[in-house]
N, C-alpha and C positions, 0 to 999 in steps of 0.2 A: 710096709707097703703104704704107699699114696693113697689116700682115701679122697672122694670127690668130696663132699658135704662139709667131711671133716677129714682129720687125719691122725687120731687117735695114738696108733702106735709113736710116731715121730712129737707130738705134743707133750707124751707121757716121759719120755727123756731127756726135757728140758724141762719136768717139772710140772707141766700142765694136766696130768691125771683128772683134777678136778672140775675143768673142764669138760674132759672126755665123758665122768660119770654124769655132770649137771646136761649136759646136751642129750646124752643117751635115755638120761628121766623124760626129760622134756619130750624126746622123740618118742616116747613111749607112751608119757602122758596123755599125749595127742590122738594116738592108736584108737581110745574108746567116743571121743565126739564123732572123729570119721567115721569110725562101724556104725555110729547110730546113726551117722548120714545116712550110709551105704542102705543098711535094715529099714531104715523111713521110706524108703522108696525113691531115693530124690540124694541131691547134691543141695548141704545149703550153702549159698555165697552173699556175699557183701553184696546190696544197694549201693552205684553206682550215685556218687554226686560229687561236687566239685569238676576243675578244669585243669587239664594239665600244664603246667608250667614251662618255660623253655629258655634254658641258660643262653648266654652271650659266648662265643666261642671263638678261638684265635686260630687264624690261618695258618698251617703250617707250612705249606707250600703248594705250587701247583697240585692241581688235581692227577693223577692218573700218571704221574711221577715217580720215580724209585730212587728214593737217597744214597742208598747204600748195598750193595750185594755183597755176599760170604758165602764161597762155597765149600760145606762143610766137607765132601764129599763126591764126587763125579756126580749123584744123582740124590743128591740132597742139600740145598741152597737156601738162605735167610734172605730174604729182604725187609729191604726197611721202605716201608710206602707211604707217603706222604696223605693225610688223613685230612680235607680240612672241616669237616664235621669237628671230629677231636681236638686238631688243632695242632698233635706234632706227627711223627712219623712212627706207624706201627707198627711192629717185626710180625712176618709169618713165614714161616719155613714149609718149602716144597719136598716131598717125595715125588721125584719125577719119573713117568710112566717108563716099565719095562724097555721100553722100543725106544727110547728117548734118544738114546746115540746109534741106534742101530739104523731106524728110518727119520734121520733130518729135519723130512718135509714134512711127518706127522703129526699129527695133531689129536688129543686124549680128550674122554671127557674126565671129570673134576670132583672129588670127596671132598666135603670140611669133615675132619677129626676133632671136634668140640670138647674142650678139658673138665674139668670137673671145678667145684666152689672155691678150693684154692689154689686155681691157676697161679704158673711162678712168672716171672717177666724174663727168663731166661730161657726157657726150654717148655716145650708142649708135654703136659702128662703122657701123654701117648708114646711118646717118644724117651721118657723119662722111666717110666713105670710097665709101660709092655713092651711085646713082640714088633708090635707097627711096622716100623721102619725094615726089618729082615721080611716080614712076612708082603709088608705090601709091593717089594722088591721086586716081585716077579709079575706082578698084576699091572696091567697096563691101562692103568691110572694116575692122572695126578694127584695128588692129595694135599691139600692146605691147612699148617697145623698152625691158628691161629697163637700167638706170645702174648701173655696176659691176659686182662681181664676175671681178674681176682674179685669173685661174689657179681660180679655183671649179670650173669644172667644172658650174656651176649645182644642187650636189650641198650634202644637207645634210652638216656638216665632221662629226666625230667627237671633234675639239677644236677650241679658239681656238686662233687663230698668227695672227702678224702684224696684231696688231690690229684683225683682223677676228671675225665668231662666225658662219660661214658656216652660213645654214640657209636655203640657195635654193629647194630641191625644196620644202619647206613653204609658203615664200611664193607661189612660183610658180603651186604646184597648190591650195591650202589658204586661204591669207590674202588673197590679191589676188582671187581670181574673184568672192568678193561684194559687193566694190566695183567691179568692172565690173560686174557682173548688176545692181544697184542702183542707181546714179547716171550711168552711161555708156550707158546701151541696147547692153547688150554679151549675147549669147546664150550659152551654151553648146555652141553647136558651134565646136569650136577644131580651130587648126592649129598644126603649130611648125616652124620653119627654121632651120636654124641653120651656122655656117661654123666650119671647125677645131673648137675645143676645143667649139663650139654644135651643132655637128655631131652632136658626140659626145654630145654633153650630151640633143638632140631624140631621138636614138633612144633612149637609156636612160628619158629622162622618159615617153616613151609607150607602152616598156614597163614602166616600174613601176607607173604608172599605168594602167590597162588602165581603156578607156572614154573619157581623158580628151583628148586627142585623136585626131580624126579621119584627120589629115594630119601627115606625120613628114619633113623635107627634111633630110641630112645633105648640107655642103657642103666638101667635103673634110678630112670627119670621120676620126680616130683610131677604127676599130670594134670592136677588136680588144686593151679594154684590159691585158688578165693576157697574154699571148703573150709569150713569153717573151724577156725584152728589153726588155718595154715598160714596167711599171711604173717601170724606170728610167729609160729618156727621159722620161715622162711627169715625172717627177721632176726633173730636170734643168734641163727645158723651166720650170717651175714655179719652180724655185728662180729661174732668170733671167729669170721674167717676176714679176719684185717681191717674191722674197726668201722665196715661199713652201715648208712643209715639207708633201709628199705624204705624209708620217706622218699628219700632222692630219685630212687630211682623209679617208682609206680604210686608215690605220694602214699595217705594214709590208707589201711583199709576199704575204706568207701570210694576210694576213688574212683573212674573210671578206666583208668591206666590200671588198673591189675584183670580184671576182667578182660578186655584189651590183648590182654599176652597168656592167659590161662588155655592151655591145652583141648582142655576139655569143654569151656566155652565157645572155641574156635573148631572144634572137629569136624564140625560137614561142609568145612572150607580144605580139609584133605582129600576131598574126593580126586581120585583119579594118579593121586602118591600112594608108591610103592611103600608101606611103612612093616616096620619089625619093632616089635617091643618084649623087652624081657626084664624081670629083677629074680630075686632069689625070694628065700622064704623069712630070711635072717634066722634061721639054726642054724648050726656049727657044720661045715659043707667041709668040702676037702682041703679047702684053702684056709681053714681057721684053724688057731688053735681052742682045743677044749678047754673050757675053765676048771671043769670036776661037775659043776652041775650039768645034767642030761641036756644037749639039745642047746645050751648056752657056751659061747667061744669068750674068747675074752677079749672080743672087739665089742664092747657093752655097748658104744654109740653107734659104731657101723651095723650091730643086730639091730636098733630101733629107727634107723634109716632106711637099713633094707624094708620094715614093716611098712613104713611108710609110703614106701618107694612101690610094695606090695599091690598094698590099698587101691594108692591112686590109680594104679595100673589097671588093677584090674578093671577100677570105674569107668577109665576112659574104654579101655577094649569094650567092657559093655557099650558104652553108645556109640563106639564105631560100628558095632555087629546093626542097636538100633537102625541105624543110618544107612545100613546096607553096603558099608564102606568095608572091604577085604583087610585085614591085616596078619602077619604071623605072631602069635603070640608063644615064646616061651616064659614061663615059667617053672624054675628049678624046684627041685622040692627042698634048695638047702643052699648056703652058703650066705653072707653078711655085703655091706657096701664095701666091696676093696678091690684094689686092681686086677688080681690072676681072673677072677668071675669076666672082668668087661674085656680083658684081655681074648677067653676063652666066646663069649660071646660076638667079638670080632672074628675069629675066625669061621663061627656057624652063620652067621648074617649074609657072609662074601657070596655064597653062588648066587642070593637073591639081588643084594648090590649088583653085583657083573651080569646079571643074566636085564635087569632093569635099566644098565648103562650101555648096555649093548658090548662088552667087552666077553672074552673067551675066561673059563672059570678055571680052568688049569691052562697053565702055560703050556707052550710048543713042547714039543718032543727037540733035542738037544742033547749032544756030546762032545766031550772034548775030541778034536782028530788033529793026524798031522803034528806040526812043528809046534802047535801050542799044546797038544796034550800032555806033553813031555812033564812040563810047569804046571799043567792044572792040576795032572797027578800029585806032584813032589809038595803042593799045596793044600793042603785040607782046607787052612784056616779060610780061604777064596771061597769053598763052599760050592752049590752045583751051578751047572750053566742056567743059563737065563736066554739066550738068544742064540744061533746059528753064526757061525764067521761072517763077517762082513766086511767089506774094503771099508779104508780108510787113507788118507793121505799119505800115500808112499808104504803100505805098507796092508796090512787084514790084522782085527781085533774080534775078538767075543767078551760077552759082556756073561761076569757071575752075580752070586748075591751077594757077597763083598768085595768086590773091585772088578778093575778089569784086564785082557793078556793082551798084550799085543803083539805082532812077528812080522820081522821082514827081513831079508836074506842080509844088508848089509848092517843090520843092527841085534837078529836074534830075537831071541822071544824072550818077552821078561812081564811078569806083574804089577800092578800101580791101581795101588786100592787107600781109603781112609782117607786122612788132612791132605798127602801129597796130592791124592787124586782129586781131589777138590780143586787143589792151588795149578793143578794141569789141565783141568777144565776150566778156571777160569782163564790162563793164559792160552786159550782155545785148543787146547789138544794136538792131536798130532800135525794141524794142520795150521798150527800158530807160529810162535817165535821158537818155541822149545824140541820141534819134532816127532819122534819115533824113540822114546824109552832104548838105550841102552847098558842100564844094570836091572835089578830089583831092587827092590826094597832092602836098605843097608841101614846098620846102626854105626854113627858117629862115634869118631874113638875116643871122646869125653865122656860118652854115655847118656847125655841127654837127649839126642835127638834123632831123627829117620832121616833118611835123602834117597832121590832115586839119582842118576845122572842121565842124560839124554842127547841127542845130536848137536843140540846148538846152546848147551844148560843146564839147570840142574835147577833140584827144588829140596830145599832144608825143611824141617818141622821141626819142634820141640813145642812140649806142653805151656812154656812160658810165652814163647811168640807166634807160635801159629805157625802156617806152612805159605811160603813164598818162592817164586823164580826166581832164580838171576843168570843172566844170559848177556851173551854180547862182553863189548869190552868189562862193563864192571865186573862182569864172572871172570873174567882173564885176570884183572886186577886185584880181586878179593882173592884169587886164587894164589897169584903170587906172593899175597901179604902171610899166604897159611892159613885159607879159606874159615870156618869157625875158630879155629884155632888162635889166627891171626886178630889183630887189634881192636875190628869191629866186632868180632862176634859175628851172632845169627842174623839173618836177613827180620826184620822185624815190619816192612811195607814191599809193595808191588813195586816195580823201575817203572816212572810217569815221566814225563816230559817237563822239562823246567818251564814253569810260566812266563812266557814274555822272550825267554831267547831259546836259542837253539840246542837241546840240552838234553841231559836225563838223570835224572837222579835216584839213589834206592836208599831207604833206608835201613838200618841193623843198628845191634845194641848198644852199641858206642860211640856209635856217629853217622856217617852216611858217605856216598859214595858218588862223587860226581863227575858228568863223561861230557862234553863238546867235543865238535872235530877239531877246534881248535888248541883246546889243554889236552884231550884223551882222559883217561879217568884213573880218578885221586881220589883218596879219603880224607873229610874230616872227620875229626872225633873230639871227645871232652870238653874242656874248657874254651878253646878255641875254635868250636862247633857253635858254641854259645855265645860268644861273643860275633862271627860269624852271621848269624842270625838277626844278632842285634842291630848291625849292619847291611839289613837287607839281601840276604843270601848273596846268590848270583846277581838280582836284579841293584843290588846296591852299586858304589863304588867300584870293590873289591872286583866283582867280574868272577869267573870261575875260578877254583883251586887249579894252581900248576906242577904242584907234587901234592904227595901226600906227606903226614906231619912225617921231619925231618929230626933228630935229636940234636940239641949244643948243651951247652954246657951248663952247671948246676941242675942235673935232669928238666933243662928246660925243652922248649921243642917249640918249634914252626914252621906253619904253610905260608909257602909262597903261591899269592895270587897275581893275575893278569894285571893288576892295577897297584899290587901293595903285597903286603905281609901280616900276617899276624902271628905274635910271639907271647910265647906262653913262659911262665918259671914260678915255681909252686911257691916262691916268695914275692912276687909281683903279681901274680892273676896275668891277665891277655887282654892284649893293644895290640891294635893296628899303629903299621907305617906307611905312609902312603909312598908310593913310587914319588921319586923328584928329590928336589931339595934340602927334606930334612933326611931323607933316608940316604942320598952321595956323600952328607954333610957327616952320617951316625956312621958308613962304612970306612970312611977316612981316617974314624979314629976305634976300627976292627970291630966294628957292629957289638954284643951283647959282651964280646970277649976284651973290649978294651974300656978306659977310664970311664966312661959313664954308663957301662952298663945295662940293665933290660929299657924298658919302657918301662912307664908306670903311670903314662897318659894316650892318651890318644891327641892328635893334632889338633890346635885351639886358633885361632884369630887372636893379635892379640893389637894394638894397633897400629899402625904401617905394617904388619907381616901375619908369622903363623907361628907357633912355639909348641914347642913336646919338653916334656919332663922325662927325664929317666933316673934310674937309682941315684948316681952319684954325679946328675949334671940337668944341662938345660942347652938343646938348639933351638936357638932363635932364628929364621930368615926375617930381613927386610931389607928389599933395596933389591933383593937377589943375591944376595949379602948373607951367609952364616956364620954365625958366634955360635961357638960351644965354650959353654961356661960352666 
């Protein structure tokens, strides 16, 4: 299991045990200064002095920009958003609200799923480690699971360390909401959840933020940063989760930046949020394994986590009750810091979330009927409906918790769930280039990959390239060639438009596929892809491919382009010939099959004219004039 703070189990089989036990002392050791906070009547914290510092930082791009989109999914997409706080572009992946394809014009309010201390740069805990993604499937919300931010804190830094330029709080609240209000039908009314170190992170955001949201979930949150003790575990915890220095990010102890972000310091700035806090007790609960000793699991660090995670909590709920400020407090009588616990507390939090964001707490009533029940039946793995039939471009679709059916009389009803589903939302759906689905989900007779086919295309996946279209002529053409089977392989990019002429290009795993109305569409591939390239693709010279590679002799091979040639032979490498002179001059004495053989230059200047080298010769033009020598 993923641990927030730490992550114990996975450390311990690559050797790091000792870790696990020196963190779990420390968390432990900490337990008796806090209790005698708690028993003194009072919280003690750091004296506030010195100034916060504020690095120099690189623009990454426009503000409010989106570099790159991937959709994992029909209703789960990565962007990459251009940060310029941070300075490059930061991934965060949407679960898009139940209704997301079903009403168009709709618009959701918005959860952050806040990760725990060792956030990965690849994938959101949440999404890694629990239910989320199935469970929030039917909830009509969107959900923002921000990528990264390993020991952050989700807090803007005070410096760079570790090659990072941590400015979370900016992007979170600042940079990202108008690219969801804008291009995602994402509302303004937000919630935030978060586990361990998110924990921590959702209460201080929505109270520094005041306004910004609504709903505040800490899930065995640290609440209690400056208490005396803590900046140092915090510390610690930080340095062993990737090396980071808690100087950077809230300066020393005394500074005024950790005070600043402490939960519990800022709490009667939560009046009026919806908040939910819970931890365990750190005993051995359902989700640990027992050691032999009563009452201890053998998550040694995750039980003095949980203690910790205890403590604070409870101190905060005391001065919210103080404050006269409402919150739900569970706490378990059992279980340690690890995922099944925040997994299971996600799903108890949700009627308070939905009922706070204005959304319905169980989905619609819903069944399969008609021409699609047929498929929804013969399908379990699809799982249950989610929505009511709905029109769709040519044709009525329902949407489940893993994919979706679609049916229309000249194409049939078929499912398109996972990567394909993804790679057919981004090529707009039914009402794009590719149509109305006519197969299922099929496996490739190599065995590596999924495809569905459909009116105007098809979409390939395999776990090596991901799931892409291809449609229009290069589908006809890759088709001919013996589609995966055939020379290029798998579709490895989207078909985009050639820059600068009139064009389209796709690529796959061997080369690429290029269509004008003028050539129609060719393949290059391998060595002569490469050199290709090196030439300025289409925009060079050369002009578009006019066949695809062609074989001659000594297993050589060549594309012939609009302007020229290029010729490949596994004893020469690959030269262009350019239309004209030297190439009338190379056919005259039977191109690669007669006395002088392949190329083995490309065309040079040489003075009065232009010269090529080939195996066993040399055309020279000057004058207008060819010598083959």
């Amino acid at each position: 299991m993923r641990v927030g703070l730490e992550r114990p189990e996975r450390r311990d089989r690559a050797g790091g045990g000792w870790r696990r036990r020196a963190l779990g002392l420390v968390a432990a050791a900490l337990v008796m200064p806090i209790a005698a906070g708690l028993t003194s009547g009072g919280i003690a914290t750091a004296q506030s002095i010195g100034t916060p510092g504020s690095p120099s930082t690189v623009q990454s791009g426009p503000p409010g920009t989106v570099q790159k989109v991937d959709w994992i999914t029909d209703r789960r997409v990565a962007l990459w958003v251009n940060s310029p706080s941070m300075g490059v572009p930061i991934q965060i992946q949407l679960l898009l609200a139940r209704d997301w394809n079903a009403k168009p014009e709709a618009k959701f309010p918005v959860v952050y799923m806040l990760d725990g201390m060792r956030a990965r740069d690849d994938e959101n805990g949440w999404t890694l480690e629990s239910d989320a993604e199935s469970f929030y499937a039917d909830k009509n919300v969107n959900v923002v699971l921000p990528i990264g931010g390993q020991s952050s804190f989700y807090a803007d830094w005070l410096d760079q360390n570790n090659g990072q330029n941590y400015k979370w709080e900016t992007f979170l609240t600042k940079e990202l909401p108008p690219v969801l209000e804008s291009s995602w039908r994402t509302t303004q009314t937000r919630g935030v959840v978060g586990l361990s170190m998110g924990g921590t992170s959702a209460m201080m955001l929505a109270a520094r933020n005041q306004g910004f949201f609504k709903f505040a979930g800490s899930l065995s949150g640290i609440l209690t940063t400056t208490t005396l003790g803590m900046p140092q575990a915090i510390s610690f915890a930080m340095s062993d989760a990737g090396g980071f220095d808690a100087g950077a990010m809230w300066g020393n102890p005394t500074n005024d930046a950790w005070a600043a972000h402490d939960p519990y310091l800022l709490a009667d700035k939560l009046k009026g949020v919806s908040l939910y806090i819970s931890s365990g007790s750190g005993t051995t609960g359902p989700y640990d394994q027992p050691s032999g000793i009563p009452g201890i699991s053998t998550n040694y660090a995750g039980m003095g986590l949980e203690i910790l995670s205890r403590l604070t909590s409870q101190t905060f709920a005391t001065k919210l009750r103080k404050l006269g400020i409402p919150a739900t407090v569970n706490y378990r009588p059992s279980g340690t810091h690890t995922w099944p616990y925040w997994q299971f507390e996600l799903h108890q939090l949700w009627p308070q979330l939905a009922t706070t964001l204005g959304v319905e707490v169980d989905k619609p009533a819903c069944a399969p009927g008609g021409a699609i029940a047929g498929v929804a039946n013969s399908s379990p793995w699809i799982g249950d409906c989610l929505t009511g039939e709905y029109g769709v471009p040519g044709g009525i679709a329902q949407d489940y918790r893993f994919g979706r059916i679609f049916f229309s009389n000249p194409t049939g009803t078929h499912a398109v769930a996972g990567r394909v589903g993804g790679a057919y939302q981004n090529a707009g759906g039914p009402g794009g280039v590719l149509g109305l689905p006519t197969t299922g989900e099929l496996g490739t007779p190599d065995g590596r990959g999924r495809f569905n086919h459909f009116q105007k295309g098809s979409i390939y996946w395999t776990p090596q390239t991901g799931g892409y279209a291809v449609s229009g002529a290069i589908k006809d053409e890759w088709a001919k060639q013996g589609y995966e089977k055939g020379p290029l392989g798998y579709p490895t990019a989207d078909q985009i438009k050639t820059p600068g002429k009139d064009g389209l290009v796709q690529g796959f795993e061997i080369g690429a596929m290029y269509w004008s109305p003028q050539t129609g569409a060719n393949a290059v591939q391998g060595m002569i892809m490469k050199k290709y390239g090196e030439l300025n693709w289409e925009n060079g010279w050369l002009g578009f491919p006019q066949t695809s590679e062609i074989k001659v002799k000594d297993n050589g091979r060549f594309n012939q382009f609009q302007n020229g040639n290029i010729y490949w032979s596994p004893g020469t490498g690959a030269w262009s010939v350019k239309n004209g002179p030297i190439f009338d001059a190379w056919k005259s004495v039977d191109y690669e099959n007669g006395r002088i053989g392949f190329p083995i230059s490309d065309q040079f200047d040489v003075p009065g004219g232009v010269e090529q080298r080939f195996q066993r010769g040399v055309i020279t033009i000057r004058d207008g004039k060819a010598d083959i020598r």
